[in-house]
Backbone as XML, in Angstrom:
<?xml version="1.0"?>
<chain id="A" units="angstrom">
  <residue number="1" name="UNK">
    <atom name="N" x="10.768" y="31.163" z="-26.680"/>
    <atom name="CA" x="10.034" y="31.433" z="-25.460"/>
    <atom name="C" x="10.993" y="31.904" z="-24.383"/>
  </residue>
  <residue number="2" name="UNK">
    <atom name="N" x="10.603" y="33.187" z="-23.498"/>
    <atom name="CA" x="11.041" y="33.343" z="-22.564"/>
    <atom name="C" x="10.959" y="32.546" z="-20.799"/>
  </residue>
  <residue number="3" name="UNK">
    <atom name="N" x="11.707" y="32.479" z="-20.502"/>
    <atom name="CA" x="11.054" y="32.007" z="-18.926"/>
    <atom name="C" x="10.078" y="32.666" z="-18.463"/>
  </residue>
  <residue number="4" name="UNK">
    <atom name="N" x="9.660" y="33.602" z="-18.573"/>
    <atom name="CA" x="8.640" y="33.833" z="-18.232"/>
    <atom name="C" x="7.436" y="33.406" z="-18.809"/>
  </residue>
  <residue number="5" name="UNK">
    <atom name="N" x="7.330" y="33.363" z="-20.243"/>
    <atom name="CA" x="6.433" y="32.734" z="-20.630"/>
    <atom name="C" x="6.036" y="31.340" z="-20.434"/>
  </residue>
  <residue number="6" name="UNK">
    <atom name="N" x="6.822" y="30.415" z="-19.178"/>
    <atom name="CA" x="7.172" y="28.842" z="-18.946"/>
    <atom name="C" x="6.337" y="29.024" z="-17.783"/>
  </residue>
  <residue number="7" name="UNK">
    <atom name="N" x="5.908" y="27.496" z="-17.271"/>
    <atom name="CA" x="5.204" y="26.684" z="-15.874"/>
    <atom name="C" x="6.891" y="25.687" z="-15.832"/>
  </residue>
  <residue number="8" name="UNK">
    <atom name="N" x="7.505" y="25.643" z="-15.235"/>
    <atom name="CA" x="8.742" y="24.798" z="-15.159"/>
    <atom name="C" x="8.512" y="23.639" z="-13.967"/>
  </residue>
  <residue number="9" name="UNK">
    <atom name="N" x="8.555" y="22.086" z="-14.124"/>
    <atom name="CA" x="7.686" y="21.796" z="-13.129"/>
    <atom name="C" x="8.701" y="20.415" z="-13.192"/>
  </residue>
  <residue number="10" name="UNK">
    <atom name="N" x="9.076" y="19.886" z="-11.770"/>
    <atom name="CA" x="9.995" y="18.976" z="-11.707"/>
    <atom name="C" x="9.458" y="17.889" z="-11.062"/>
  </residue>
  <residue number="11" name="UNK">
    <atom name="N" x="9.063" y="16.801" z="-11.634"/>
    <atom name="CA" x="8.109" y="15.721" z="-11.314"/>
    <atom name="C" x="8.680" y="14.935" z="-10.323"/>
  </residue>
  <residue number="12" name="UNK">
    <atom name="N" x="8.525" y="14.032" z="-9.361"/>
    <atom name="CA" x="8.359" y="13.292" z="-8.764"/>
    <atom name="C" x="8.900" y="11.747" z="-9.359"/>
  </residue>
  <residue number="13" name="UNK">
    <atom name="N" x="9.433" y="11.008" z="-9.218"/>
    <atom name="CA" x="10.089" y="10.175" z="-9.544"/>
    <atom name="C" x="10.775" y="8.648" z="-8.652"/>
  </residue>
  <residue number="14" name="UNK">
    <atom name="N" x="10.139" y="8.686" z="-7.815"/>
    <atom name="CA" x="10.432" y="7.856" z="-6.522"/>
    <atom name="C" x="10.740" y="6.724" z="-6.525"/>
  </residue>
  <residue number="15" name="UNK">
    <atom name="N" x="10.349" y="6.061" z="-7.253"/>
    <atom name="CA" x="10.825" y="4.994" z="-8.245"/>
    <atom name="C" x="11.634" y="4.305" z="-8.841"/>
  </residue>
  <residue number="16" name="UNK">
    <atom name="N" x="12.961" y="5.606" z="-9.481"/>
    <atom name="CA" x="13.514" y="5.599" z="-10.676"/>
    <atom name="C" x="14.354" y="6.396" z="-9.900"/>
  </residue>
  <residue number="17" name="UNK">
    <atom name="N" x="15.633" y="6.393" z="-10.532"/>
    <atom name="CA" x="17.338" y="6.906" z="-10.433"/>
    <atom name="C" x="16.585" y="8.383" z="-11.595"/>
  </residue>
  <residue number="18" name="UNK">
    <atom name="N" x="15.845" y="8.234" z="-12.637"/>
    <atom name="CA" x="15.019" y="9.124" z="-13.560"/>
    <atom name="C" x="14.882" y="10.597" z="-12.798"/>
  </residue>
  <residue number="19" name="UNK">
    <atom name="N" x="15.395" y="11.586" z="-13.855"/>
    <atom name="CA" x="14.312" y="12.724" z="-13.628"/>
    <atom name="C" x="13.595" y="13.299" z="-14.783"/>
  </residue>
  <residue number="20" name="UNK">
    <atom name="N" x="12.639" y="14.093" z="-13.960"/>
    <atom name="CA" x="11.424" y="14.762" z="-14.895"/>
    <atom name="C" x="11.420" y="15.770" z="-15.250"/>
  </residue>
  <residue number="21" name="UNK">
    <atom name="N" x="11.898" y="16.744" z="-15.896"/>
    <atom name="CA" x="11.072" y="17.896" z="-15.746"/>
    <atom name="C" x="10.108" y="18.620" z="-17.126"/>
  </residue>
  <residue number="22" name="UNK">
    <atom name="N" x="8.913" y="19.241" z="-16.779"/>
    <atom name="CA" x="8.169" y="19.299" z="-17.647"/>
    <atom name="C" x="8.087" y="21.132" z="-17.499"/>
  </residue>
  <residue number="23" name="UNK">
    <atom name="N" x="7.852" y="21.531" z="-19.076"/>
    <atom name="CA" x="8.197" y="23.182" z="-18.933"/>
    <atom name="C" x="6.752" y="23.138" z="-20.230"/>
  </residue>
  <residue number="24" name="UNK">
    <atom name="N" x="6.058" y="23.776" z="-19.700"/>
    <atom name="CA" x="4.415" y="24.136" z="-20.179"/>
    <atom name="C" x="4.529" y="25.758" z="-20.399"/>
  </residue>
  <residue number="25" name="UNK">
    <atom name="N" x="3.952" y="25.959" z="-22.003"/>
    <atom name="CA" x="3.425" y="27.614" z="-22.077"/>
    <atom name="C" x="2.609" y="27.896" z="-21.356"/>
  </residue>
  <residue number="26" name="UNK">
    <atom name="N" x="2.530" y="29.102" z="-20.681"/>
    <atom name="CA" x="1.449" y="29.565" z="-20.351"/>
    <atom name="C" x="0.429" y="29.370" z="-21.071"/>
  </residue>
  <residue number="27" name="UNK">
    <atom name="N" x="0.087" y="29.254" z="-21.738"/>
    <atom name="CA" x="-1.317" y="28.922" z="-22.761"/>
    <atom name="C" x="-1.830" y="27.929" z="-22.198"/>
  </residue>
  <residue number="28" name="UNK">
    <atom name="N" x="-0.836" y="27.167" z="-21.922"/>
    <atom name="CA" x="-1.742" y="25.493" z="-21.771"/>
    <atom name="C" x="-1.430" y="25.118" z="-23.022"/>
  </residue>
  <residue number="29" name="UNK">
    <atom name="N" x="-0.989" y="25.442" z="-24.699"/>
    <atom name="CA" x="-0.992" y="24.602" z="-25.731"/>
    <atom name="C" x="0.257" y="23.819" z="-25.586"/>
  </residue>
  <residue number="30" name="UNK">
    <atom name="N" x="1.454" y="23.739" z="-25.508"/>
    <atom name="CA" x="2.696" y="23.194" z="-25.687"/>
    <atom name="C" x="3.260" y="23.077" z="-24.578"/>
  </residue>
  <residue number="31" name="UNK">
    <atom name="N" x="4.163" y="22.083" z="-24.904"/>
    <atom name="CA" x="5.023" y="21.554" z="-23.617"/>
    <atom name="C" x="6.022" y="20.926" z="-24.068"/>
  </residue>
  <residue number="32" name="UNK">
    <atom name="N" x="6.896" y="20.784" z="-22.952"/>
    <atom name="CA" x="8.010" y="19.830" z="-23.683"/>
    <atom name="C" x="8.651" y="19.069" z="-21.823"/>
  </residue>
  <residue number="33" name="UNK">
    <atom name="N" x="8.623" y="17.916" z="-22.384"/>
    <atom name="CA" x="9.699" y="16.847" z="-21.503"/>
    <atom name="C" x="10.586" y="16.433" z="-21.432"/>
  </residue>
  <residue number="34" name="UNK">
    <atom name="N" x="11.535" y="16.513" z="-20.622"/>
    <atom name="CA" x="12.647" y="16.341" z="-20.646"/>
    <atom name="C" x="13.580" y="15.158" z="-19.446"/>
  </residue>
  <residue number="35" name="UNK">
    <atom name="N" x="13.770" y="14.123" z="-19.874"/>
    <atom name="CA" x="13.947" y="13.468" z="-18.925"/>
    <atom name="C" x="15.518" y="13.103" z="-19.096"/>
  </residue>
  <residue number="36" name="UNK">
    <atom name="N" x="16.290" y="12.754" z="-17.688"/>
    <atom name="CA" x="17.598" y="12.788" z="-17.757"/>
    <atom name="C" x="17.712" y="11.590" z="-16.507"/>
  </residue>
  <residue number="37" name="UNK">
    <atom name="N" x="18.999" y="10.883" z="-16.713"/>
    <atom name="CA" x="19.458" y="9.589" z="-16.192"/>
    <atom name="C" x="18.469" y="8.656" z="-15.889"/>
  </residue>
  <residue number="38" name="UNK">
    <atom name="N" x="18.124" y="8.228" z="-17.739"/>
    <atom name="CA" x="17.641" y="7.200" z="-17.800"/>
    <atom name="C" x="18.578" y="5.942" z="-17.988"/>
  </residue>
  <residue number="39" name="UNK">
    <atom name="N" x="18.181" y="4.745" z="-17.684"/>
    <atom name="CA" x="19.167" y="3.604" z="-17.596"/>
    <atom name="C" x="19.360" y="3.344" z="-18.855"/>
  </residue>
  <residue number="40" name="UNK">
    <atom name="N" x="20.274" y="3.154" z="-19.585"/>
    <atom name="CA" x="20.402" y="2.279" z="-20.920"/>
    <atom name="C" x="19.154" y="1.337" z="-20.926"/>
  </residue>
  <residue number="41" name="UNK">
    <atom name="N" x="18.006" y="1.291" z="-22.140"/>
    <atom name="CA" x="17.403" y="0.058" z="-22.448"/>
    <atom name="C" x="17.575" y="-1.081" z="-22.340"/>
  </residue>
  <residue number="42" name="UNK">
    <atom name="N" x="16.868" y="-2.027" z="-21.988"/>
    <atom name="CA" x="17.770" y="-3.335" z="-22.384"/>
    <atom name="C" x="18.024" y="-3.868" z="-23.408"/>
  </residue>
  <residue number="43" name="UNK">
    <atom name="N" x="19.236" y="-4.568" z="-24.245"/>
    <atom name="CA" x="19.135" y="-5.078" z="-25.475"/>
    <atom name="C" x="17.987" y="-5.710" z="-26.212"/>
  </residue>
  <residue number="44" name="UNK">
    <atom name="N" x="17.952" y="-4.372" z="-27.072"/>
    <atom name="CA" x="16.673" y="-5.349" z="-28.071"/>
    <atom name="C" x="15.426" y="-4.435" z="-27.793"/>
  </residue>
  <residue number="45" name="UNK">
    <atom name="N" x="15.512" y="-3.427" z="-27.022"/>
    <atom name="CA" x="14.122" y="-3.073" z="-26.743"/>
    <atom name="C" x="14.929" y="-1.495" z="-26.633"/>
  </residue>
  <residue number="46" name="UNK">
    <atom name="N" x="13.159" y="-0.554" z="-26.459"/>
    <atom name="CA" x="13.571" y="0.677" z="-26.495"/>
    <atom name="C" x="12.382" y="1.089" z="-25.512"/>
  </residue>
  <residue number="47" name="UNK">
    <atom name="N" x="12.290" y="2.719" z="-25.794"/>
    <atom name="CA" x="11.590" y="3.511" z="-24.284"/>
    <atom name="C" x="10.586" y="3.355" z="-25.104"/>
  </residue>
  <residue number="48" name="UNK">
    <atom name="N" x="9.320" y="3.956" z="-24.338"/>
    <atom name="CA" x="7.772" y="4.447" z="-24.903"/>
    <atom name="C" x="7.239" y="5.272" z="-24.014"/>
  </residue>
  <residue number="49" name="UNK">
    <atom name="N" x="7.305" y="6.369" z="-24.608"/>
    <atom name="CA" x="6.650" y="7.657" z="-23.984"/>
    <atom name="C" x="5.069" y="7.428" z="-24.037"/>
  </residue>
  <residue number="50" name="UNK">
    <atom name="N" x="4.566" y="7.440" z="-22.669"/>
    <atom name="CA" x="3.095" y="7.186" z="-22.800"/>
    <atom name="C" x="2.724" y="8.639" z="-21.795"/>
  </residue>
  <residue number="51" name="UNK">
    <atom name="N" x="1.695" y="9.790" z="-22.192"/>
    <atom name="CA" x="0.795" y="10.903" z="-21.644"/>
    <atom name="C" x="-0.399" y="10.794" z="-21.215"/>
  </residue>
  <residue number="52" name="UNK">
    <atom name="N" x="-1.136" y="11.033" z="-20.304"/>
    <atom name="CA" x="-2.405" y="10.737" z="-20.018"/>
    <atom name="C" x="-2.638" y="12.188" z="-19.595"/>
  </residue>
  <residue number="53" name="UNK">
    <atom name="N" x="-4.478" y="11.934" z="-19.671"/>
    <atom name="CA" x="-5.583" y="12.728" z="-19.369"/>
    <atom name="C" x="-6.527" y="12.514" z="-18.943"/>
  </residue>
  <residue number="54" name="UNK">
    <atom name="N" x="-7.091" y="12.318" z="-17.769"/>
    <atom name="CA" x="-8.018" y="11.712" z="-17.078"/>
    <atom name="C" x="-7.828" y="10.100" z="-17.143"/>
  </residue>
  <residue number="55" name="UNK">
    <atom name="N" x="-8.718" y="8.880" z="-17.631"/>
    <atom name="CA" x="-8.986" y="8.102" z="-18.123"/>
    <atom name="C" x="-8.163" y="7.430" z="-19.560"/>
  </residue>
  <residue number="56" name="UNK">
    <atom name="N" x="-7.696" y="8.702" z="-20.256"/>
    <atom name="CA" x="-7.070" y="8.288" z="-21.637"/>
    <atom name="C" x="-5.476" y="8.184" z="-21.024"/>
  </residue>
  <residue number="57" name="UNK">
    <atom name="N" x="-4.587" y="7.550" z="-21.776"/>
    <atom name="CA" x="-3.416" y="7.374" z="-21.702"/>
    <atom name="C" x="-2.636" y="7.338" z="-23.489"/>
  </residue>
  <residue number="58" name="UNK">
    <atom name="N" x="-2.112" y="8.182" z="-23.907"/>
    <atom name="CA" x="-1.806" y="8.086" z="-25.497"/>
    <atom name="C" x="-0.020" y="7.884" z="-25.523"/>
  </residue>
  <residue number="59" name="UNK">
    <atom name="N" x="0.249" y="6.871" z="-26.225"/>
    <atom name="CA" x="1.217" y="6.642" z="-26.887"/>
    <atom name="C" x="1.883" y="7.771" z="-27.461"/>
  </residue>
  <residue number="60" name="UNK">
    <atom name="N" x="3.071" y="8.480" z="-27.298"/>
    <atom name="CA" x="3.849" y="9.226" z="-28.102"/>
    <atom name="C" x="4.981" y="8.810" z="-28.720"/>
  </residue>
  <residue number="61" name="UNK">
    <atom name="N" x="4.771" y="7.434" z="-28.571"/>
    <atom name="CA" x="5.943" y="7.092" z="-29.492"/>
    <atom name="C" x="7.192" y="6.288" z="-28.598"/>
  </residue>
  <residue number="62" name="UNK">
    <atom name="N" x="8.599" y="6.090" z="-29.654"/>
    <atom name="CA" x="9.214" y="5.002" z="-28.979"/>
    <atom name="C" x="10.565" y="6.205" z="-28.908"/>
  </residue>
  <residue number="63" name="UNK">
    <atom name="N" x="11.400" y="5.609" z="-28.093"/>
    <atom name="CA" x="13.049" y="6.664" z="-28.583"/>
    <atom name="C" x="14.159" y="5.806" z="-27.531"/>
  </residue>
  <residue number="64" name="UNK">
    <atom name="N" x="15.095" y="5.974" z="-27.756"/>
    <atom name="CA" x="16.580" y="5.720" z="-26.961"/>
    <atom name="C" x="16.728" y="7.278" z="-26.678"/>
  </residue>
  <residue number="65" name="UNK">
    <atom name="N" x="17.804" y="6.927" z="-25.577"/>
    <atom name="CA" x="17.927" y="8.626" z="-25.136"/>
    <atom name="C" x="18.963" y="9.068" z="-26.159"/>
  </residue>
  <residue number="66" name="UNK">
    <atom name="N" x="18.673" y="10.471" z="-26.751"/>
    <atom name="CA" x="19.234" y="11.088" z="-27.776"/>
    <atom name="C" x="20.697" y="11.839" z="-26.791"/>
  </residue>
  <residue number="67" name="UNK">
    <atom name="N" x="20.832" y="11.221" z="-25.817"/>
    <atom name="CA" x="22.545" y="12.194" z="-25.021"/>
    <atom name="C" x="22.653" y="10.423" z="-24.182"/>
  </residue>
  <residue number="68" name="UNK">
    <atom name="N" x="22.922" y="8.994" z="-24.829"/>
    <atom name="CA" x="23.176" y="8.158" z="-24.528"/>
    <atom name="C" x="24.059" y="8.193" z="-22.537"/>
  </residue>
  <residue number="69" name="UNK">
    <atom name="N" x="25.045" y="8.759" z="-22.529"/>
    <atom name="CA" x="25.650" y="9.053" z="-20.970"/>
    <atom name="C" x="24.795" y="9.606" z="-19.854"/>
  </residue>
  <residue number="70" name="UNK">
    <atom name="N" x="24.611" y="10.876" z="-20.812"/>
    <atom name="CA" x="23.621" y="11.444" z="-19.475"/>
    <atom name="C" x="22.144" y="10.549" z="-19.402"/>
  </residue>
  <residue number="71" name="UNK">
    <atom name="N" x="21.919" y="9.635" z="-20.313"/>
    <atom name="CA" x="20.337" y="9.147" z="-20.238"/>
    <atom name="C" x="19.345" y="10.163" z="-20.586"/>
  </residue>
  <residue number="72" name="UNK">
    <atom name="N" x="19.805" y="11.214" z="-21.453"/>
    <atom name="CA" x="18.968" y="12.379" z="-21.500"/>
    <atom name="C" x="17.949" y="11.923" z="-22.900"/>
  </residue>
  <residue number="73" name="UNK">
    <atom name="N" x="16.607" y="12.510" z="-22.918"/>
    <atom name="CA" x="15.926" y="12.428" z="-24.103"/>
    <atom name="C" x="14.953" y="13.591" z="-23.475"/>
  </residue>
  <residue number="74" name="UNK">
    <atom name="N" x="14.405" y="14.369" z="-24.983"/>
    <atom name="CA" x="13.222" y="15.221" z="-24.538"/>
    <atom name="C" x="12.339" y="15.545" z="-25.845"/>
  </residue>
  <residue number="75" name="UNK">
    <atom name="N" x="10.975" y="15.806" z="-25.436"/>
    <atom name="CA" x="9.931" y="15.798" z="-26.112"/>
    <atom name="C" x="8.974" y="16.727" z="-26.615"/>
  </residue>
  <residue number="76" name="UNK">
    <atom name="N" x="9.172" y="17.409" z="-27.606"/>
    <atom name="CA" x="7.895" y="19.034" z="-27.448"/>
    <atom name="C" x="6.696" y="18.192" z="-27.804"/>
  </residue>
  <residue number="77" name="UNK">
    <atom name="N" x="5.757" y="18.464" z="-27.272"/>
    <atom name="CA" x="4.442" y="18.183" z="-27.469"/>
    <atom name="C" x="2.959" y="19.298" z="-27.490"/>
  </residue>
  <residue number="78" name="UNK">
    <atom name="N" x="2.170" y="19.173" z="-28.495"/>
    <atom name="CA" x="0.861" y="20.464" z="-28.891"/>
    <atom name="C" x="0.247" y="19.186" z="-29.155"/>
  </residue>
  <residue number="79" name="UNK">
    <atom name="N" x="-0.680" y="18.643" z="-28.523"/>
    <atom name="CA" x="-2.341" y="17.860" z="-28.473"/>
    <atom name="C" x="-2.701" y="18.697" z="-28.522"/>
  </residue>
  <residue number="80" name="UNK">
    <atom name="N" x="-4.061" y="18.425" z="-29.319"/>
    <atom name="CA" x="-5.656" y="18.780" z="-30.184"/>
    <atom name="C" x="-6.204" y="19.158" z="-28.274"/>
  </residue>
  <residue number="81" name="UNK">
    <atom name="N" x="-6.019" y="18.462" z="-27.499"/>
    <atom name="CA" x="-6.662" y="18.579" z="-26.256"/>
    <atom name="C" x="-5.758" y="20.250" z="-25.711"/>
  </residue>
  <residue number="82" name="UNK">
    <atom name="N" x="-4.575" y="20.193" z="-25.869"/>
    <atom name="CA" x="-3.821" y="21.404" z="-25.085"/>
    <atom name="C" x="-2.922" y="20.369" z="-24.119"/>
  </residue>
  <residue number="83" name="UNK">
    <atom name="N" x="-1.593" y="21.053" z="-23.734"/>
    <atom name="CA" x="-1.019" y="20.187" z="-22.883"/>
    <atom name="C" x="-1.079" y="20.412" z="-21.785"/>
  </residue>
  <residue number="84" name="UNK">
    <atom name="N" x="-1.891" y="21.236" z="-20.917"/>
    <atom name="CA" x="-2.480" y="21.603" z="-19.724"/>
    <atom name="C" x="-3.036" y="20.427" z="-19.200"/>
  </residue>
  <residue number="85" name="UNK">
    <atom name="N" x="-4.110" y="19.896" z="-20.474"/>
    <atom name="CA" x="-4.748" y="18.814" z="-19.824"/>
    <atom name="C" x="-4.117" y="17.455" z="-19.372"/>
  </residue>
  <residue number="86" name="UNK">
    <atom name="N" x="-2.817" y="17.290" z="-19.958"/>
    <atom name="CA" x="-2.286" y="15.851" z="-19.158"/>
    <atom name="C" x="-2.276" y="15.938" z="-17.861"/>
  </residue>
  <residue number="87" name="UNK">
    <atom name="N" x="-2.206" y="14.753" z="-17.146"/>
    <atom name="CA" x="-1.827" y="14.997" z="-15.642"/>
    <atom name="C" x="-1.233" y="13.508" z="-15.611"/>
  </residue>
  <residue number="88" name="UNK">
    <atom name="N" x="-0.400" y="13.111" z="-16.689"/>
    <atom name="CA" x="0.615" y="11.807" z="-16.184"/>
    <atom name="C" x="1.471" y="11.598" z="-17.243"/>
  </residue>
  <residue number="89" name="UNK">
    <atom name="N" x="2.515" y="11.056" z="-16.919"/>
    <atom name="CA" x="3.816" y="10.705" z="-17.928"/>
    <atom name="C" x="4.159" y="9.297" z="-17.351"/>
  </residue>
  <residue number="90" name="UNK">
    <atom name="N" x="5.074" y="8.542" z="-18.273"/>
    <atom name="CA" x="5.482" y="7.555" z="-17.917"/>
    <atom name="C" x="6.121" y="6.786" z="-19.262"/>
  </residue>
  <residue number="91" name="UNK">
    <atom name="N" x="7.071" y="6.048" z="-19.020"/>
    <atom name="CA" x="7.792" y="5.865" z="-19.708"/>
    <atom name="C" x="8.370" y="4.079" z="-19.526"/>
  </residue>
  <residue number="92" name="UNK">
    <atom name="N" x="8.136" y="3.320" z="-20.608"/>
    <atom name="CA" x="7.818" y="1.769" z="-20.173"/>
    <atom name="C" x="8.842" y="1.162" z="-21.435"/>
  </residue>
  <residue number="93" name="UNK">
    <atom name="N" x="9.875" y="0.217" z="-20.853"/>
    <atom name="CA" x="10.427" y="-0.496" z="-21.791"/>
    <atom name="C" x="10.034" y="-1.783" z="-22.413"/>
  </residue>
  <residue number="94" name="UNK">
    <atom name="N" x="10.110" y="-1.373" z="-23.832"/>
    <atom name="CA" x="9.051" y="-2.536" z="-24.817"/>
    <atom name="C" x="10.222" y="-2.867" z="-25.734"/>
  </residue>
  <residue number="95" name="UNK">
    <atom name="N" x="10.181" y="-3.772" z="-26.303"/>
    <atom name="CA" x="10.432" y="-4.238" z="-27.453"/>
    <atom name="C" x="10.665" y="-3.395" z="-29.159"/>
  </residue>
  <residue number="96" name="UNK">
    <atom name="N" x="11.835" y="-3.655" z="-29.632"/>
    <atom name="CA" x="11.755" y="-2.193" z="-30.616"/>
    <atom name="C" x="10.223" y="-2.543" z="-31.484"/>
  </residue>
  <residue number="97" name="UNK">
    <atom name="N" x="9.522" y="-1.140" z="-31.376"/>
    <atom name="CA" x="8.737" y="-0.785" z="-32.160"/>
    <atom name="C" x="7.463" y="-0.273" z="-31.242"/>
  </residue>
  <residue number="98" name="UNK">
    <atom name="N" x="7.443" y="-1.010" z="-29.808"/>
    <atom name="CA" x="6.545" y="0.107" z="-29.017"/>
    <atom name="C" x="5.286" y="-1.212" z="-29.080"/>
  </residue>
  <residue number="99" name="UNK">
    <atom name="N" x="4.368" y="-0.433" z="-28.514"/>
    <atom name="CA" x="3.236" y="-1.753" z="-27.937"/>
    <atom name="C" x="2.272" y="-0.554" z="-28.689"/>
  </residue>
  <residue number="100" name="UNK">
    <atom name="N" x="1.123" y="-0.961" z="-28.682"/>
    <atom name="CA" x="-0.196" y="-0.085" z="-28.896"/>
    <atom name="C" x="-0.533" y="0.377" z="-27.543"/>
  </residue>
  <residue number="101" name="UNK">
    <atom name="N" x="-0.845" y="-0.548" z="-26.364"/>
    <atom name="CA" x="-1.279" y="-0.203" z="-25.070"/>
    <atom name="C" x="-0.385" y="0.006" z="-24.163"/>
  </residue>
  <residue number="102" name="UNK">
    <atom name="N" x="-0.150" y="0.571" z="-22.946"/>
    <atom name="CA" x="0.169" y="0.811" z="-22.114"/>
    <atom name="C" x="0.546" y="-0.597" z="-21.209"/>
  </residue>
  <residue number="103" name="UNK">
    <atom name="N" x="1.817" y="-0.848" z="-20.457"/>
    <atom name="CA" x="1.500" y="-1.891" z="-19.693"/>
    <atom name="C" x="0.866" y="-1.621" z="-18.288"/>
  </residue>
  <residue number="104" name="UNK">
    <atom name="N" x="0.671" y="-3.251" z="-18.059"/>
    <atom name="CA" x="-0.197" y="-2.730" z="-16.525"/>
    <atom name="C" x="0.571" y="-2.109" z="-15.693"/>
  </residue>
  <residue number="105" name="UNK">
    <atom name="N" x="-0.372" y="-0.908" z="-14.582"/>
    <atom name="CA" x="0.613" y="-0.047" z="-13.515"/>
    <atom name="C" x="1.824" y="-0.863" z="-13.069"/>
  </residue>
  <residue number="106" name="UNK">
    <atom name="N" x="1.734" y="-2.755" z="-12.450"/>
    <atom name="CA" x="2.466" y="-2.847" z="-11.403"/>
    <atom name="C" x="3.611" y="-3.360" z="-12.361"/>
  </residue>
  <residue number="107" name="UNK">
    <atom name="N" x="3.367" y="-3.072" z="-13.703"/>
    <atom name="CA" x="5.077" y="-4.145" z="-14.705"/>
    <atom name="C" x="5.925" y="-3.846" z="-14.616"/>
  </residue>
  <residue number="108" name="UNK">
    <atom name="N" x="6.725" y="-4.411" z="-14.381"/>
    <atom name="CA" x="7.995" y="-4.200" z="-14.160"/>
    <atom name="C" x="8.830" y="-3.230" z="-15.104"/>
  </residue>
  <residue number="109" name="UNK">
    <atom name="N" x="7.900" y="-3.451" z="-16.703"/>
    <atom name="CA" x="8.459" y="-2.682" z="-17.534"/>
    <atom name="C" x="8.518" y="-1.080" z="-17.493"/>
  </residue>
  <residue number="110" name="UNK">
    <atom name="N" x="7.805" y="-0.833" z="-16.724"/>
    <atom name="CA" x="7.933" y="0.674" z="-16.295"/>
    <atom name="C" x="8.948" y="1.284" z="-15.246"/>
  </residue>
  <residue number="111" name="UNK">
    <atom name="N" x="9.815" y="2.133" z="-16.295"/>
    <atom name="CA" x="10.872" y="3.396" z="-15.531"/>
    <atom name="C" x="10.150" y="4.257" z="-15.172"/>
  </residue>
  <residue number="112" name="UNK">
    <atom name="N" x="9.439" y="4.798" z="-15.478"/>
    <atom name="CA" x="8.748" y="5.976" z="-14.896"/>
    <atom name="C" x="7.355" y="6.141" z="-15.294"/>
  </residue>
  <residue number="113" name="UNK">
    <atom name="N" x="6.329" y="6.467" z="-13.744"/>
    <atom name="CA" x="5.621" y="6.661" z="-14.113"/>
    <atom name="C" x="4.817" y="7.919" z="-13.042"/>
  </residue>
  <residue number="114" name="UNK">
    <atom name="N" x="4.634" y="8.786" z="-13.120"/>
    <atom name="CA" x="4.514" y="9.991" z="-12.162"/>
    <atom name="C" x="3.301" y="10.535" z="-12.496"/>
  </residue>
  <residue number="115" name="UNK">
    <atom name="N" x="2.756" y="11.922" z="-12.078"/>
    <atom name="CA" x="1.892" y="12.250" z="-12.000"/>
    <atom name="C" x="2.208" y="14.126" z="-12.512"/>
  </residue>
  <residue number="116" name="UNK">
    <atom name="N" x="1.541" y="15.009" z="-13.297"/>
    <atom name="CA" x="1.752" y="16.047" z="-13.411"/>
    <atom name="C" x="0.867" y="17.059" z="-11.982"/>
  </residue>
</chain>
C-alpha cells in the first residue's frame, strides 16, 4: 500500500505514557495498529487487544510487545464488519492467556483505552 492509499490517524491517549496510531485503507476493509511505549507487563500477565463497534467490544487476542525497549507491538486487522466500523481500541493487562470479557471502564487494568 501506498500512503496514499492510507487514513493515518494518531489517537488520543491521555491516560497512558502509550501511543496510538491507527493507518486504515481507504476501503474501510483493513487496518493496522500500532502502538509504541508500552510499559513492560507485569510479571505473569500479558496485553489484550480489545476493538469495538458501537455496543460490541471483540477480543483480538493477547501479545507482549514484539520491540520489548521501545514497548512497540502492532496489529493488521480485516473484520467480516470492515475496519471502518470500529470506533475504540484499548488495551488491558490480564493474566497470561487473556480474559473472554473486557474489564470494567474504571480498572485499573487498563493501559489504554481511546476512541477512533
Amino acid at each position: 500500500m501506498e500512503r496514499a492509499d492510507l487514513k493515518v490517524q494518531d489517537l488520543p491517549t491521555p491516560e497512558s505514557e502509550a501511543r496510538v496510531r491507527v493507518y486504515e485503507a481507504r476501503e474501510g476493509d483493513v487496518g493496522m495498529v500500532v502502538f509504541d511505549k508500552l510499559p513492560d507487563p507485569p510479571e505473569g500477565q500479558e496485553y489484550q487487544l480489545w476493538m469495538g463497534y458501537g455496543d460490541e467490544v471483540e477480543n483480538e487476542g493477547t501479545f507482549v510487545p514484539t520491540d520489548p525497549e521501545r514497548g512497540s507491538y502492532h496489529k493488521l486487522l480485516s473484520p467480516p464488519q470492515g475496519f471502518a466500523e470500529y470506533d475504540y481500541v484499548g488495551i488491558s493487562s490480564n493474566a497470561e492467556g487473556g480474559t473472554e470479557r473486557p474489564p470494567p471502564a474504571s480498572d485499573p487494568d487498563w493501559v489504554v483505552q481511546t476512541r477512533l
